[in-house]
N, C-alpha and C positions, 0 to 999 in steps of 0.2 A: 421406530419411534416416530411420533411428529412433533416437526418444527412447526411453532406459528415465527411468521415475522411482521414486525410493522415498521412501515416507512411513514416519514412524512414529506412530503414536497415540500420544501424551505421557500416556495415563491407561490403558494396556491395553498398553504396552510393541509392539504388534503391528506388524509391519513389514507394509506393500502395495507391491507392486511393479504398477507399469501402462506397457503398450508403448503409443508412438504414434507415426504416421508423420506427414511433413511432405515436401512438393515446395517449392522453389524455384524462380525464373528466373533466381538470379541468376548470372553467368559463373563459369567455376572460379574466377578469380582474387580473385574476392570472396568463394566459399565452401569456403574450409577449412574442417575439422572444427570446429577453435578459432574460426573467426568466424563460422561458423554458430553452435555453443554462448552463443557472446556477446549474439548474436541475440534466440537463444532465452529464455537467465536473464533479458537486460534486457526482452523480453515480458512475462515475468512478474511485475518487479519493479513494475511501472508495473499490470499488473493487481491486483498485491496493492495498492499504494495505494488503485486504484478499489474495490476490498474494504472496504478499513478507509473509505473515504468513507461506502460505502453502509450498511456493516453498523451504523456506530459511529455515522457522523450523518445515516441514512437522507435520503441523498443523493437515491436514485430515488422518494423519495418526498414530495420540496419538489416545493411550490407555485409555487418562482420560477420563471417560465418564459420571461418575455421581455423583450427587449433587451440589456442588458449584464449582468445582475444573476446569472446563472446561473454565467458564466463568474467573475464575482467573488466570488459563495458559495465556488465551488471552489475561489478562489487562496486566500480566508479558511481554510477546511478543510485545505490543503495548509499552510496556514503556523501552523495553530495545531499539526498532525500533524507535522512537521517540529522544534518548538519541545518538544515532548513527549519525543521522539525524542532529541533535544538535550540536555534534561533529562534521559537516560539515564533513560527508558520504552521497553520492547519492549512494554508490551502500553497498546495508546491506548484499548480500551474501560477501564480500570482506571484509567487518568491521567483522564482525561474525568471519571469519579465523583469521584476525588481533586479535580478541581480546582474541578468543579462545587459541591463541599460545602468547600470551604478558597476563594474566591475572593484572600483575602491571601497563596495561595500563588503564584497565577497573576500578582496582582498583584506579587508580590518577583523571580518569575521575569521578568517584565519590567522590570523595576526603577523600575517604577512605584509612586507614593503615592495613597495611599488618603484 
């Protein structure tokens, strides 16, 4: 199949268009257009989380590294990301500062006392 994408620069107004191809195995009957597409966005949705992990709380660059603790950094990150989200934030490096320096914000938002 080809993917087209378009971006826009949010600060340069500039539109990027970029072609990409992709094979499948899977039967026709699993890949229509529309569930291929489907495929495709939730690929991405899930890579941009791993984005906002990495970028926002340098994920690939913790120290935890073994037995359980890795896996439960990332539920903690997915649920403080999620909770942000929630809080009606699109942008979690900006919530992260906001809440880092207001902790009684974080704290209200869970309806926790201080």
């Amino acid at each position: 199949m080809e993917i087209k994408r378009r971006r826009t620069h949010r600060k340069t107004g500039k539109v990027e268009t970029k072609t990409v191809y992709a094979i499948t195995s899977l039967p026709p009957e699993q890949a229509s257009p529309a569930q291929l597409a489907e495929l495709v966005q939730n690929h991405w949705s899930v890579e941009a989380l791993h984005h906002v992990r990495d970028v926002t709380f340098g994920e690939d660059a913790s120290r935890v590294r073994t037995g359980t603790a890795p896996r439960a950094m990332a539920t903690l990150r997915n649920l403080a990301i999620g909770l942000m989200r929630q809080a009606g934030w699109t942008n979690i490096a900006a919530a992260t500062d906001h809440y880092r320096s207001r902790p009684q914000h974080a704290t209200a938002m869970l309806r926790l006392t201080t």
